[in-house]
PDB file of N, CA, C and O in Angstrom:
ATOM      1  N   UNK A   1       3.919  -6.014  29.602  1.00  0.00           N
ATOM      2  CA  UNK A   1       3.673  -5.369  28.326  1.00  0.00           C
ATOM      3  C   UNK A   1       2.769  -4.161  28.565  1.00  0.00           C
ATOM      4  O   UNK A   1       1.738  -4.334  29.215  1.00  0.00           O
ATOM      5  N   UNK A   2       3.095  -2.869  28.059  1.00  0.00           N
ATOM      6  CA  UNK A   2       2.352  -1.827  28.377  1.00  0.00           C
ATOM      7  C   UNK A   2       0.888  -2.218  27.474  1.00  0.00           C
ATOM      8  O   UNK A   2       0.893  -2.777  26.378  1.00  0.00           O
ATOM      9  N   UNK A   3      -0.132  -1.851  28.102  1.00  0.00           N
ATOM     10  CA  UNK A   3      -1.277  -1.468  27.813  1.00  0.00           C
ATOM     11  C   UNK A   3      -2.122  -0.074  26.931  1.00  0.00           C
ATOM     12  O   UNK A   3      -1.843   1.000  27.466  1.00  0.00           O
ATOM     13  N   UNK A   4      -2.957   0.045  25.859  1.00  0.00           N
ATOM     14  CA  UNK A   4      -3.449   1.325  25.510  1.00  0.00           C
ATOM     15  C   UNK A   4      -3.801   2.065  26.363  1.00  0.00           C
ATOM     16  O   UNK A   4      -3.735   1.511  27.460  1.00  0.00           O
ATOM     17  N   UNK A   5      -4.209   3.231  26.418  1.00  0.00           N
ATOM     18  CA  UNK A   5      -5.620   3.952  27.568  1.00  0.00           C
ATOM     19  C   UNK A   5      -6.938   3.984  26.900  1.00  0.00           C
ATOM     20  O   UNK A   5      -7.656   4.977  27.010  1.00  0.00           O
ATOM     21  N   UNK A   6      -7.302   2.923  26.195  1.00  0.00           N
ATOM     22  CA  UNK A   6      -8.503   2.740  25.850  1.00  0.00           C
ATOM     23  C   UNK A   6      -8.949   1.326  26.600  1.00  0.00           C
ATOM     24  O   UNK A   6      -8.368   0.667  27.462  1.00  0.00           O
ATOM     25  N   UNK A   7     -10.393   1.102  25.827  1.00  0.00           N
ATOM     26  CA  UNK A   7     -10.832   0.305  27.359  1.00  0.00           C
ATOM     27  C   UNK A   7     -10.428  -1.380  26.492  1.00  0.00           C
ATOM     28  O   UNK A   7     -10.574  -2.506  26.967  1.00  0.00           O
ATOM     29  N   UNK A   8     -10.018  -1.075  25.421  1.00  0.00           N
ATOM     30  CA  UNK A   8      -9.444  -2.882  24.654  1.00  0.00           C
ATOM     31  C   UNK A   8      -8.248  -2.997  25.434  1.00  0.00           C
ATOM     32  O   UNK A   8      -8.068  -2.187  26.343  1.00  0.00           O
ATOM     33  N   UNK A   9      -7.347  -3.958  25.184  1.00  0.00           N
ATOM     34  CA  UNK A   9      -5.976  -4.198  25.597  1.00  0.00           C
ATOM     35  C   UNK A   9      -5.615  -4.360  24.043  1.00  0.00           C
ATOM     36  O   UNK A   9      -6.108  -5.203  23.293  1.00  0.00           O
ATOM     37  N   UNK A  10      -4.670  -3.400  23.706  1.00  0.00           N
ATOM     38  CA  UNK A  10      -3.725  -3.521  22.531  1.00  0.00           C
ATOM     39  C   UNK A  10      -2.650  -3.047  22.873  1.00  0.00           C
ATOM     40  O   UNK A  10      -2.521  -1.977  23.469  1.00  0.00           O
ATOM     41  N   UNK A  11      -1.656  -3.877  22.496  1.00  0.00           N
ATOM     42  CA  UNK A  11      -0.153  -3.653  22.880  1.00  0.00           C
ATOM     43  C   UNK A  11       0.423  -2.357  22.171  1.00  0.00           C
ATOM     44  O   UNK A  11       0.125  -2.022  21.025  1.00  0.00           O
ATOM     45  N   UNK A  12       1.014  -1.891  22.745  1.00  0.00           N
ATOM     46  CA  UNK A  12       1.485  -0.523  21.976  1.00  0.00           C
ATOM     47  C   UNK A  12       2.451  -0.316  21.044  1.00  0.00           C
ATOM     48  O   UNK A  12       3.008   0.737  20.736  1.00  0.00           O
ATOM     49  N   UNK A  13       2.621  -1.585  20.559  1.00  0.00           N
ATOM     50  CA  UNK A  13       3.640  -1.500  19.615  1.00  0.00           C
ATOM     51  C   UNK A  13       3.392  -1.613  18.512  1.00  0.00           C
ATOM     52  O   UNK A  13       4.197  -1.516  17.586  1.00  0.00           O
ATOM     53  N   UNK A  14       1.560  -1.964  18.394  1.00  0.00           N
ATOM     54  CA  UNK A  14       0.751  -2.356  17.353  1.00  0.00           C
ATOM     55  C   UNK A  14      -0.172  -0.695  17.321  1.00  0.00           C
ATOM     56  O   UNK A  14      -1.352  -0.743  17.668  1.00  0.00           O
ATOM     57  N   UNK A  15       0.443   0.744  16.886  1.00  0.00           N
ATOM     58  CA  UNK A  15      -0.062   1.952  16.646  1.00  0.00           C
ATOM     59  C   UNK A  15      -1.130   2.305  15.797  1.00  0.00           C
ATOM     60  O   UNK A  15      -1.903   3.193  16.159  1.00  0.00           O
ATOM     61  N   UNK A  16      -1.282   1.717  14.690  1.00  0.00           N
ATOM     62  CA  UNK A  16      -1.955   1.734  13.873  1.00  0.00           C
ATOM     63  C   UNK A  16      -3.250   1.414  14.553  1.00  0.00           C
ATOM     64  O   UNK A  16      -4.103   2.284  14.726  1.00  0.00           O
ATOM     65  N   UNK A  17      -3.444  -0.120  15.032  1.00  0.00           N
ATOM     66  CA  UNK A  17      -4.829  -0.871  15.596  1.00  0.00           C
ATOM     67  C   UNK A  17      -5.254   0.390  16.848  1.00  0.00           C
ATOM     68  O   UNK A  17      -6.391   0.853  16.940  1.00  0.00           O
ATOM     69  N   UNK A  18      -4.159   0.777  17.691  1.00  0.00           N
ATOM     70  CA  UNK A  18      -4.306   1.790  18.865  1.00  0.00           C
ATOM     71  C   UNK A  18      -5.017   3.359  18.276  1.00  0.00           C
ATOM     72  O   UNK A  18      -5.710   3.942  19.110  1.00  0.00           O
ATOM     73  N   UNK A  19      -4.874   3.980  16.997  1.00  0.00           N
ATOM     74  CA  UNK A  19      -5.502   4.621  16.706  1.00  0.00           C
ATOM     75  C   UNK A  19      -6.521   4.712  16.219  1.00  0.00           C
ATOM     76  O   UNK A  19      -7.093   5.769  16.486  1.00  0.00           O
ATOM     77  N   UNK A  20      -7.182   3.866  15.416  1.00  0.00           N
ATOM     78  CA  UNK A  20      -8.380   2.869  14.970  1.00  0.00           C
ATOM     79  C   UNK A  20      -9.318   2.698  15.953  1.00  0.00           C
ATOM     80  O   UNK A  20     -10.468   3.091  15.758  1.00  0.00           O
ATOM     81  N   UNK A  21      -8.844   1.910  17.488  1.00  0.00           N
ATOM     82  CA  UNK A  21      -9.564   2.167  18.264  1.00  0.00           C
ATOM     83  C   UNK A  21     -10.146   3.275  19.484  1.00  0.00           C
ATOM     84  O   UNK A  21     -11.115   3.364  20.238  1.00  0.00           O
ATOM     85  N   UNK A  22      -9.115   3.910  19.212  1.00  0.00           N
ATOM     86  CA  UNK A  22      -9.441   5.329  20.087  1.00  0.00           C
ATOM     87  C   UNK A  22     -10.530   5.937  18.751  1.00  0.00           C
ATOM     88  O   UNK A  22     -11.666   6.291  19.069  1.00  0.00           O
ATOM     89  N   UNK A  23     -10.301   5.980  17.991  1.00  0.00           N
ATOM     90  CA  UNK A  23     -11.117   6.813  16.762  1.00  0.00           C
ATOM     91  C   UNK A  23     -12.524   6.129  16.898  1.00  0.00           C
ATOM     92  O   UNK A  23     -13.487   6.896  16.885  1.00  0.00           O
ATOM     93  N   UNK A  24     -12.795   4.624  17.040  1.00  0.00           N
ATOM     94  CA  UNK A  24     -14.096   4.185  17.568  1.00  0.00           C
ATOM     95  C   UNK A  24     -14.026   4.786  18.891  1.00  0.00           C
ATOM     96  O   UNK A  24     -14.836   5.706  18.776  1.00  0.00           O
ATOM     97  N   UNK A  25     -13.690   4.828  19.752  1.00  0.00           N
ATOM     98  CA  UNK A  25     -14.192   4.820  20.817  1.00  0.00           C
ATOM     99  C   UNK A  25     -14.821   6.401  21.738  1.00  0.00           C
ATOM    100  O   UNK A  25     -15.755   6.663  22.495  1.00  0.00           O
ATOM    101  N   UNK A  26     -13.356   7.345  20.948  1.00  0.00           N
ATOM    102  CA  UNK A  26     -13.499   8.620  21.637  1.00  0.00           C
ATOM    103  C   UNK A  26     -14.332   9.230  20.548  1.00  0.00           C
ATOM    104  O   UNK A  26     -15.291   9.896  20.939  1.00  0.00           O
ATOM    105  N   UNK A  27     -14.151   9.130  19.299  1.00  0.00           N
ATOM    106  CA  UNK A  27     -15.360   9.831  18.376  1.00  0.00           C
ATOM    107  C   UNK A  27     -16.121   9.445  17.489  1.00  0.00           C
ATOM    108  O   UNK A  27     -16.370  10.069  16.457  1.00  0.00           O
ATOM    109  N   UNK A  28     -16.538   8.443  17.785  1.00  0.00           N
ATOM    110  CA  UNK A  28     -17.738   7.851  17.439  1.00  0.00           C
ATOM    111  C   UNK A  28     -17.785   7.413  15.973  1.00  0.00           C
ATOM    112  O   UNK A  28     -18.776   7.433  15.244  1.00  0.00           O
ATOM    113  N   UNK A  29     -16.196   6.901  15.577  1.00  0.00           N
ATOM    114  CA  UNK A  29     -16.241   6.741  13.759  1.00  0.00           C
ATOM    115  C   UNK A  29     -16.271   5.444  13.987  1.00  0.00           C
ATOM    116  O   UNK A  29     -15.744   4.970  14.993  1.00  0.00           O
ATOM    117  N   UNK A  30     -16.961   4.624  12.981  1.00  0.00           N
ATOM    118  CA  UNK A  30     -16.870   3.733  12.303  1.00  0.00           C
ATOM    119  C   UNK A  30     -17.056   3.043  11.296  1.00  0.00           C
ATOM    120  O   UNK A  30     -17.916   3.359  10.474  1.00  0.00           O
ATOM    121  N   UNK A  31     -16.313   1.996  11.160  1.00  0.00           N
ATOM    122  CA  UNK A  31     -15.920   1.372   9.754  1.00  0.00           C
ATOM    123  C   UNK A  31     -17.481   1.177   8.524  1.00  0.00           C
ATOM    124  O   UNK A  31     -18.541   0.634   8.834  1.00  0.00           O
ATOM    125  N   UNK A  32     -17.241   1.625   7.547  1.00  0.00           N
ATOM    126  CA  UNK A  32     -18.675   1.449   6.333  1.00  0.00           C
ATOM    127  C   UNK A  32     -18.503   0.486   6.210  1.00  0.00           C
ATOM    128  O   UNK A  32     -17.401   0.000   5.957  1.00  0.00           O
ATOM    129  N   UNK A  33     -19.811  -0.274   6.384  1.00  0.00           N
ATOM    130  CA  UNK A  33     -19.930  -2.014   5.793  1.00  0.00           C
ATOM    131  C   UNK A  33     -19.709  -1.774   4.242  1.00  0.00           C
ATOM    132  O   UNK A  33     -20.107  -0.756   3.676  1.00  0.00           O
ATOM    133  N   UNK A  34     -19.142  -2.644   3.706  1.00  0.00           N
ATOM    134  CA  UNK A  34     -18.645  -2.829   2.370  1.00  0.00           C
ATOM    135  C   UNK A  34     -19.505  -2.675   1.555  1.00  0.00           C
ATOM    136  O   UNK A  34     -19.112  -2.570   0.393  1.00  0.00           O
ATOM    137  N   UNK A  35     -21.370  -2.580   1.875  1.00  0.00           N
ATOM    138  CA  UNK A  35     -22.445  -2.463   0.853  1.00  0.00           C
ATOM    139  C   UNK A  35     -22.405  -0.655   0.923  1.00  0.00           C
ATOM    140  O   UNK A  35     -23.432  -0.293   0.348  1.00  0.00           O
ATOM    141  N   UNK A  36     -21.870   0.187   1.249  1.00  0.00           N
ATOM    142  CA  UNK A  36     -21.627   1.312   2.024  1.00  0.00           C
ATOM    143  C   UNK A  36     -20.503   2.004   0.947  1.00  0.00           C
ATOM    144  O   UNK A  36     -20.272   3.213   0.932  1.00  0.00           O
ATOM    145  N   UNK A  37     -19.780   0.909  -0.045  1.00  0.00           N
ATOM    146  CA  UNK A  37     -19.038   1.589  -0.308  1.00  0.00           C
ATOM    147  C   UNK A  37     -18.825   1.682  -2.109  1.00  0.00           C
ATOM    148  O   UNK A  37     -18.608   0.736  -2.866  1.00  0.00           O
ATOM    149  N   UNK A  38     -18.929   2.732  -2.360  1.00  0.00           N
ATOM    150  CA  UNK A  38     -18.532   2.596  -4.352  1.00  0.00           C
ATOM    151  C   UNK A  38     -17.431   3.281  -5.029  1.00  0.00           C
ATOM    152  O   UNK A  38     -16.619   4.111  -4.619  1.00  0.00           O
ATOM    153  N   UNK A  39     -17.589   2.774  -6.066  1.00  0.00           N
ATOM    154  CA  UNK A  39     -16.550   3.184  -6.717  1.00  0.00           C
ATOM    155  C   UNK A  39     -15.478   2.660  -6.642  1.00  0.00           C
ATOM    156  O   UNK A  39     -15.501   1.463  -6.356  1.00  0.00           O
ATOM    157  N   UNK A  40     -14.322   3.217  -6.829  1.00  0.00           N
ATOM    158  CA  UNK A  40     -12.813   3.121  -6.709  1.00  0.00           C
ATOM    159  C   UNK A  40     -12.525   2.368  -4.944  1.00  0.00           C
ATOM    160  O   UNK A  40     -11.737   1.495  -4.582  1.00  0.00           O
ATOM    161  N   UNK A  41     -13.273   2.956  -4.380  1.00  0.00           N
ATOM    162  CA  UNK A  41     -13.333   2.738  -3.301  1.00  0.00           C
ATOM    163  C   UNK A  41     -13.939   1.323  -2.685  1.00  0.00           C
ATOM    164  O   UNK A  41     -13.525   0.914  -1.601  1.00  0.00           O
ATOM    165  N   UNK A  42     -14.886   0.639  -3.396  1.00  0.00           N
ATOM    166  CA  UNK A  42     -14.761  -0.552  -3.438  1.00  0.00           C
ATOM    167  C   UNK A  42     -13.671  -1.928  -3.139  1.00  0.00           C
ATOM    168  O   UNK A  42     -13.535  -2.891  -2.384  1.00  0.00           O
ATOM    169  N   UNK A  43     -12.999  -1.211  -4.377  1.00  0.00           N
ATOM    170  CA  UNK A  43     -12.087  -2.355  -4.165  1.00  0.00           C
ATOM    171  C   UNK A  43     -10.567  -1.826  -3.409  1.00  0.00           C
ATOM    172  O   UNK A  43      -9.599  -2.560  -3.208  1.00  0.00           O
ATOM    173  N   UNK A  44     -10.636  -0.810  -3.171  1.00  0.00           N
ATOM    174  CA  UNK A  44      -9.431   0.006  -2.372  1.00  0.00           C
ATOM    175  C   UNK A  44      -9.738   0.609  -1.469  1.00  0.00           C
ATOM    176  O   UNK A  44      -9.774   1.835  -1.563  1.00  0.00           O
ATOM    177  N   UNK A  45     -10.035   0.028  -0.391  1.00  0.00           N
ATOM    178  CA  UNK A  45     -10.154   0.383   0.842  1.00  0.00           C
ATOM    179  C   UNK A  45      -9.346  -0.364   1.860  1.00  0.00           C
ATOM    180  O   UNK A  45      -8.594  -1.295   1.575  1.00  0.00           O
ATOM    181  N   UNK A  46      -9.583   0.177   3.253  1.00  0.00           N
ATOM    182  CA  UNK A  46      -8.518  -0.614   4.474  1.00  0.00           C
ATOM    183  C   UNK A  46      -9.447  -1.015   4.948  1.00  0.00           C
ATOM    184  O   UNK A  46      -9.184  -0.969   6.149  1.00  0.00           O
ATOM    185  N   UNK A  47     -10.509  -1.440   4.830  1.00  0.00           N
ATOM    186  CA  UNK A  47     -11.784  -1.859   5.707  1.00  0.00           C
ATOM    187  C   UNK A  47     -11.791  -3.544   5.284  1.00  0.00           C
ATOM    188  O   UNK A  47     -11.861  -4.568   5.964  1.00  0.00           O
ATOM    189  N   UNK A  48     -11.743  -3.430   4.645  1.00  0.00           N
ATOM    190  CA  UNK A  48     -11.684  -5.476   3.971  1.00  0.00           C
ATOM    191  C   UNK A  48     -10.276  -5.670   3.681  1.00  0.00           C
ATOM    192  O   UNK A  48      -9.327  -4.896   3.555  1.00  0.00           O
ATOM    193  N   UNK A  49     -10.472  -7.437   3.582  1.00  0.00           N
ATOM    194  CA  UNK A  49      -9.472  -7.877   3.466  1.00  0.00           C
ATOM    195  C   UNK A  49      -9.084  -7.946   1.362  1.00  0.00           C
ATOM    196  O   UNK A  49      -8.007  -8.159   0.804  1.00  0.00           O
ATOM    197  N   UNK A  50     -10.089  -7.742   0.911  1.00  0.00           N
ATOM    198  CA  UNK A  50     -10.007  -8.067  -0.430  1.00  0.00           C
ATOM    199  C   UNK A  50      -9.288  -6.366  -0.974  1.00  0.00           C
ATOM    200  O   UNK A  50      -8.346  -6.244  -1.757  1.00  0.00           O
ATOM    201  N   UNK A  51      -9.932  -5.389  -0.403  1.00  0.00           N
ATOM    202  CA  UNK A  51      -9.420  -4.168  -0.640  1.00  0.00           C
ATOM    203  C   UNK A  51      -8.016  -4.270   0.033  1.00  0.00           C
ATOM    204  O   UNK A  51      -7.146  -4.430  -0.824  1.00  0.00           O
ATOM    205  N   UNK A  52      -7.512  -4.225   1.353  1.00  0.00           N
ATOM    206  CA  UNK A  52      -6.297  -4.318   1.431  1.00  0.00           C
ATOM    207  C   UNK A  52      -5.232  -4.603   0.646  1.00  0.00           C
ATOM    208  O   UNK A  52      -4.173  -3.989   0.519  1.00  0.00           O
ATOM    209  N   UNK A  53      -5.910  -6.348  -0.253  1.00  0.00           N
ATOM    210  CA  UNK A  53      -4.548  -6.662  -0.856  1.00  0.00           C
ATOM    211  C   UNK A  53      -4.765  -6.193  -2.493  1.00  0.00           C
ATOM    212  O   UNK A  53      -3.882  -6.501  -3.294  1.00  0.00           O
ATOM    213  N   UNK A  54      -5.715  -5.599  -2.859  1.00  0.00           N
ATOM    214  CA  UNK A  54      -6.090  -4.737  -4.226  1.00  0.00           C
ATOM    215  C   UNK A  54      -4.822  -3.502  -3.913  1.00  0.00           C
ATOM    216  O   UNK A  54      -4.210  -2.995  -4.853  1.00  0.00           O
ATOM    217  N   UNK A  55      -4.575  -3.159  -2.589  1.00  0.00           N
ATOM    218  CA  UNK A  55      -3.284  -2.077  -2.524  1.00  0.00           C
ATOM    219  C   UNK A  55      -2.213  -2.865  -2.691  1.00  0.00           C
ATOM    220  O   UNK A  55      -1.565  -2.585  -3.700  1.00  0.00           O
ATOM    221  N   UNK A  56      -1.661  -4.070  -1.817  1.00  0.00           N
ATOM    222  CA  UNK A  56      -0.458  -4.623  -2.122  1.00  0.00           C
ATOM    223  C   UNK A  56      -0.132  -4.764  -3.872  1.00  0.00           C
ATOM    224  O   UNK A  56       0.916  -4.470  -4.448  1.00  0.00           O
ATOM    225  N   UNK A  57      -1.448  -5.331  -4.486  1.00  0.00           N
ATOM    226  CA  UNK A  57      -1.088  -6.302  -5.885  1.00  0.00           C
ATOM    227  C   UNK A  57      -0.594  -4.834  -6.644  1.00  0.00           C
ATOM    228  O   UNK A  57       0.398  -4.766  -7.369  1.00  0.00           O
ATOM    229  N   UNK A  58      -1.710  -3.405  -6.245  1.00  0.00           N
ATOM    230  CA  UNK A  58      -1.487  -2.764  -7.150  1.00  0.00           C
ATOM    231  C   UNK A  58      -0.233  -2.055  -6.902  1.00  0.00           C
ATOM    232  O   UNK A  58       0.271  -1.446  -7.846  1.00  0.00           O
ATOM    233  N   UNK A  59       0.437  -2.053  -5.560  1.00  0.00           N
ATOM    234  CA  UNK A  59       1.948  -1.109  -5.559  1.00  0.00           C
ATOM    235  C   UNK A  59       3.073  -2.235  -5.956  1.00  0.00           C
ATOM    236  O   UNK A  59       4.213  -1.810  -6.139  1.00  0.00           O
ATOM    237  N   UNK A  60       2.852  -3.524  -6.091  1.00  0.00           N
ATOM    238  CA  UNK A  60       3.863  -4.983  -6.647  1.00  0.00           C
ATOM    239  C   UNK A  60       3.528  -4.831  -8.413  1.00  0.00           C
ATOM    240  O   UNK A  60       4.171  -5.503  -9.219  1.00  0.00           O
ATOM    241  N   UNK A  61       2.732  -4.117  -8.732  1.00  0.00           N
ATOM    242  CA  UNK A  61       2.557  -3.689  -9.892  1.00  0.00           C
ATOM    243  C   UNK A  61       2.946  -2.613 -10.821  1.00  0.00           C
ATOM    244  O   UNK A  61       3.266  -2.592 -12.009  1.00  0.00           O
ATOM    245  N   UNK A  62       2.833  -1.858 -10.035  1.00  0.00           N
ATOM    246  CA  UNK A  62       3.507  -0.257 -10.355  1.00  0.00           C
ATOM    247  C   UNK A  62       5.335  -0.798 -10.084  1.00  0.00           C
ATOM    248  O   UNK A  62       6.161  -0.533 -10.958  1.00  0.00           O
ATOM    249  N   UNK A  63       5.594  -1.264  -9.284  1.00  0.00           N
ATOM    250  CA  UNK A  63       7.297  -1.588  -8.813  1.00  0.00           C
ATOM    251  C   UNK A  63       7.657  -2.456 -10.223  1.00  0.00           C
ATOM    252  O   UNK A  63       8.763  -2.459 -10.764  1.00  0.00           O
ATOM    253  N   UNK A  64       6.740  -3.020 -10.578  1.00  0.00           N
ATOM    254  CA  UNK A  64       7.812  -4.042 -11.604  1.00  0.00           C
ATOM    255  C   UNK A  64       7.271  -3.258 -12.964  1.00  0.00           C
ATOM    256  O   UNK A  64       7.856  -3.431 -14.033  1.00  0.00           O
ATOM    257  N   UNK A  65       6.364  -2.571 -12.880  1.00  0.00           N
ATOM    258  CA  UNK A  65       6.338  -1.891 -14.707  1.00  0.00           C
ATOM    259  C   UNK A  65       7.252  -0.712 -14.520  1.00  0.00           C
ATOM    260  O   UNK A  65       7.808  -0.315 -15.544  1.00  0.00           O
ATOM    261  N   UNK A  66       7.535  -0.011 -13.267  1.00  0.00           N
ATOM    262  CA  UNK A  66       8.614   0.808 -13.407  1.00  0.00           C
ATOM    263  C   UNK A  66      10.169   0.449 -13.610  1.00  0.00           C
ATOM    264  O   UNK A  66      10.956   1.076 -14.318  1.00  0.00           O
ATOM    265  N   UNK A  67      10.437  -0.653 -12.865  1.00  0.00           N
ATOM    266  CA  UNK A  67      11.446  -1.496 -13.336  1.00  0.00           C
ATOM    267  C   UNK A  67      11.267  -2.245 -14.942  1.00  0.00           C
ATOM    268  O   UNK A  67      12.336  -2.033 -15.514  1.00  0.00           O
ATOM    269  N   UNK A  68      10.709  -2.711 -15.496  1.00  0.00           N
ATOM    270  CA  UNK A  68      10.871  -2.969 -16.852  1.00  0.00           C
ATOM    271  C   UNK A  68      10.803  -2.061 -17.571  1.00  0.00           C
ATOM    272  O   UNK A  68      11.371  -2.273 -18.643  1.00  0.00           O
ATOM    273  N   UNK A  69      10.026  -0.413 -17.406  1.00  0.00           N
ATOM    274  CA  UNK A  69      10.340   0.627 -18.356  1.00  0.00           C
ATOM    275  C   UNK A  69      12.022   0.968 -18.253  1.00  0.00           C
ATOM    276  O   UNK A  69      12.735   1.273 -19.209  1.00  0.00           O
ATOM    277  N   UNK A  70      12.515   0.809 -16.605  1.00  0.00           N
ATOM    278  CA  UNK A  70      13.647   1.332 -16.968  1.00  0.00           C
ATOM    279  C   UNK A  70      14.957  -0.028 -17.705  1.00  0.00           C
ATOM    280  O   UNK A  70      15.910   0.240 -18.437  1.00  0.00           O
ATOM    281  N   UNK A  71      14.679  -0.978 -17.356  1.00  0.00           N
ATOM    282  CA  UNK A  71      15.436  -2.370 -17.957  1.00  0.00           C
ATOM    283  C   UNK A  71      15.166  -1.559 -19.337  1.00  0.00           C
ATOM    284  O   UNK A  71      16.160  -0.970 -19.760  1.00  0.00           O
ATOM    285  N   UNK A  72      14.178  -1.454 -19.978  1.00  0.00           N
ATOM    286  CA  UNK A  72      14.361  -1.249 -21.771  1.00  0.00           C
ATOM    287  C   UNK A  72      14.397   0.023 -22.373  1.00  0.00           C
ATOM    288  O   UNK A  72      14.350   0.340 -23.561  1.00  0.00           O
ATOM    289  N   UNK A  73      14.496   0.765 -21.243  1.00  0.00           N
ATOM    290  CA  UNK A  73      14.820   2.503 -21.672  1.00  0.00           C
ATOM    291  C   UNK A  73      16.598   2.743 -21.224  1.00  0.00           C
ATOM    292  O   UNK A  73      17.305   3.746 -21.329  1.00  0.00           O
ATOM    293  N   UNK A  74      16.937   1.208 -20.644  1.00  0.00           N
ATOM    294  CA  UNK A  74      18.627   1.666 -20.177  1.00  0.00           C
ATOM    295  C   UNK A  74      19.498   1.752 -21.462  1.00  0.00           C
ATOM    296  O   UNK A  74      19.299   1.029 -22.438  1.00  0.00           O
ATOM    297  N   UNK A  75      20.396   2.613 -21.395  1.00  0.00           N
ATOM    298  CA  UNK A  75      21.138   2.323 -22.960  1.00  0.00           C
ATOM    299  C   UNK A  75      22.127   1.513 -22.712  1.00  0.00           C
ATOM    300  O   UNK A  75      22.561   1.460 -21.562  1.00  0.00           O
ATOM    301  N   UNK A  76      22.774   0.593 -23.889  1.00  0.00           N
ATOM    302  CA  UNK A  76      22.913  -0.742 -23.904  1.00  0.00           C
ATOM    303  C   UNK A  76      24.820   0.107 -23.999  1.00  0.00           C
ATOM    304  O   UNK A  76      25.109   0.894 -24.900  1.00  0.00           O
ATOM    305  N   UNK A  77      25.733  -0.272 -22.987  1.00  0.00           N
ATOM    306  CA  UNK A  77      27.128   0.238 -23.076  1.00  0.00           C
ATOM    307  C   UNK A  77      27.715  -0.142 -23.911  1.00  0.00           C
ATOM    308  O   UNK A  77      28.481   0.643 -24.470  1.00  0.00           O
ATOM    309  N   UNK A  78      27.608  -1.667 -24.420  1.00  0.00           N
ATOM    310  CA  UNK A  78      28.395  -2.344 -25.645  1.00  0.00           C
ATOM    311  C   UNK A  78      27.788  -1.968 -27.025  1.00  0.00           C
ATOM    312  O   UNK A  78      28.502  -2.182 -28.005  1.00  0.00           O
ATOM    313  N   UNK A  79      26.579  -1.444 -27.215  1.00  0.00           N
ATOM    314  CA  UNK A  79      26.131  -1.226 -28.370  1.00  0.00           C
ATOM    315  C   UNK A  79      26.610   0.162 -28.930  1.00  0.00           C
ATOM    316  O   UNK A  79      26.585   0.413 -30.134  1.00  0.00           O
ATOM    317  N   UNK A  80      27.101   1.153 -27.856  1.00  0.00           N
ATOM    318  CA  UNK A  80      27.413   2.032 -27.698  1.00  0.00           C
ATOM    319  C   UNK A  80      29.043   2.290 -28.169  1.00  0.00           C
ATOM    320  O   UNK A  80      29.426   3.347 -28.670  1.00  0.00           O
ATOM    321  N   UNK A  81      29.861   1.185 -27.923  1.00  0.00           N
ATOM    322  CA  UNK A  81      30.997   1.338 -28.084  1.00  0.00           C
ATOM    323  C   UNK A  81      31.620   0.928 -29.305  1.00  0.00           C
ATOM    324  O   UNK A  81      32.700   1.186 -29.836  1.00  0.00           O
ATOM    325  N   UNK A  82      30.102  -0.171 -29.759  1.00  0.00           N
ATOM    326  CA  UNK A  82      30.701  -0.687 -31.407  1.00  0.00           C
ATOM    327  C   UNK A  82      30.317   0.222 -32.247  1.00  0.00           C
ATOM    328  O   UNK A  82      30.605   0.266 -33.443  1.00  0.00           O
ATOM    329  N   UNK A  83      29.600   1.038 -31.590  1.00  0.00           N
ATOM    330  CA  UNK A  83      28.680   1.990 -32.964  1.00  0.00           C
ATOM    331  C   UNK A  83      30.070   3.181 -33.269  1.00  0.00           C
ATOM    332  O   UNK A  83      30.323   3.888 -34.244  1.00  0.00           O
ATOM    333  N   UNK A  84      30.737   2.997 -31.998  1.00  0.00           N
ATOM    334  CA  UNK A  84      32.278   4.634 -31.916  1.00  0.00           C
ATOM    335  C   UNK A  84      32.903   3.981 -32.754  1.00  0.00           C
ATOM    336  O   UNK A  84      33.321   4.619 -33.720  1.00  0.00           O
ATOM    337  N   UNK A  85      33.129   2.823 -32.707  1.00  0.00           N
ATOM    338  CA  UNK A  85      34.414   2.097 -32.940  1.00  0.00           C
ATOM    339  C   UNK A  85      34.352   2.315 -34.962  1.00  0.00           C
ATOM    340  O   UNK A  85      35.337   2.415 -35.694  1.00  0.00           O
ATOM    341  N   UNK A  86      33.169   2.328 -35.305  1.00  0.00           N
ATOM    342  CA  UNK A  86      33.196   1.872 -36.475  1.00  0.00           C
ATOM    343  C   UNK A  86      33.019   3.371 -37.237  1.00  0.00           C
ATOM    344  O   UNK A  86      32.673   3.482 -38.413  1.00  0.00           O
ATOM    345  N   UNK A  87      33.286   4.365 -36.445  1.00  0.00           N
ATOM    346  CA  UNK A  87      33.442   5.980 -37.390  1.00  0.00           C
ATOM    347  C   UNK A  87      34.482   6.205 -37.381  1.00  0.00           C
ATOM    348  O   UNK A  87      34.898   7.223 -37.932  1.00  0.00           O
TER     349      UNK A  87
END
């Protein structure tokens, strides 16, 4: 299994964790402890696990109110055809 060129072993198929740690390592960033953080940003961040899934719940949220605006904004084909039928 290939190896990073950083000094962890992360498999390279896992890119995300591989840039994360070059970003600790080659320039000196790291993660704000969660007392570190406000606002919006609190609860939506990639640093915790509670912020992480505050992104899942909120894009499983946005997906189904956009799907029920369009379920009751669709126009109805049969309602459509009795309304012709009867002019």
């Amino acid at each position: 299994m290939p190896i990073s060129p950083v000094k962890t072993r992360i498999p390279l198929s896992s890119f995300g964790h591989l840039v994360t740690e070059v970003k600790k390592q080659l320039f000196g960033i790291k993660d704000p402890s969660p007392d570190q953080l406000t606002g919006w940003r609190k609860y939506f961040n990639s640093y915790t696990q509670q912020g992480r899934r505050n992104f899942v719940l909120a894009t499983y949220g946005i997906l189904v109110i956009t799907a029920a605006a369009y379920l009751m904004h669709k126009p109805n084909k049969d309602g459509k055809q009795t309304s012709a039928s009867t002019h």
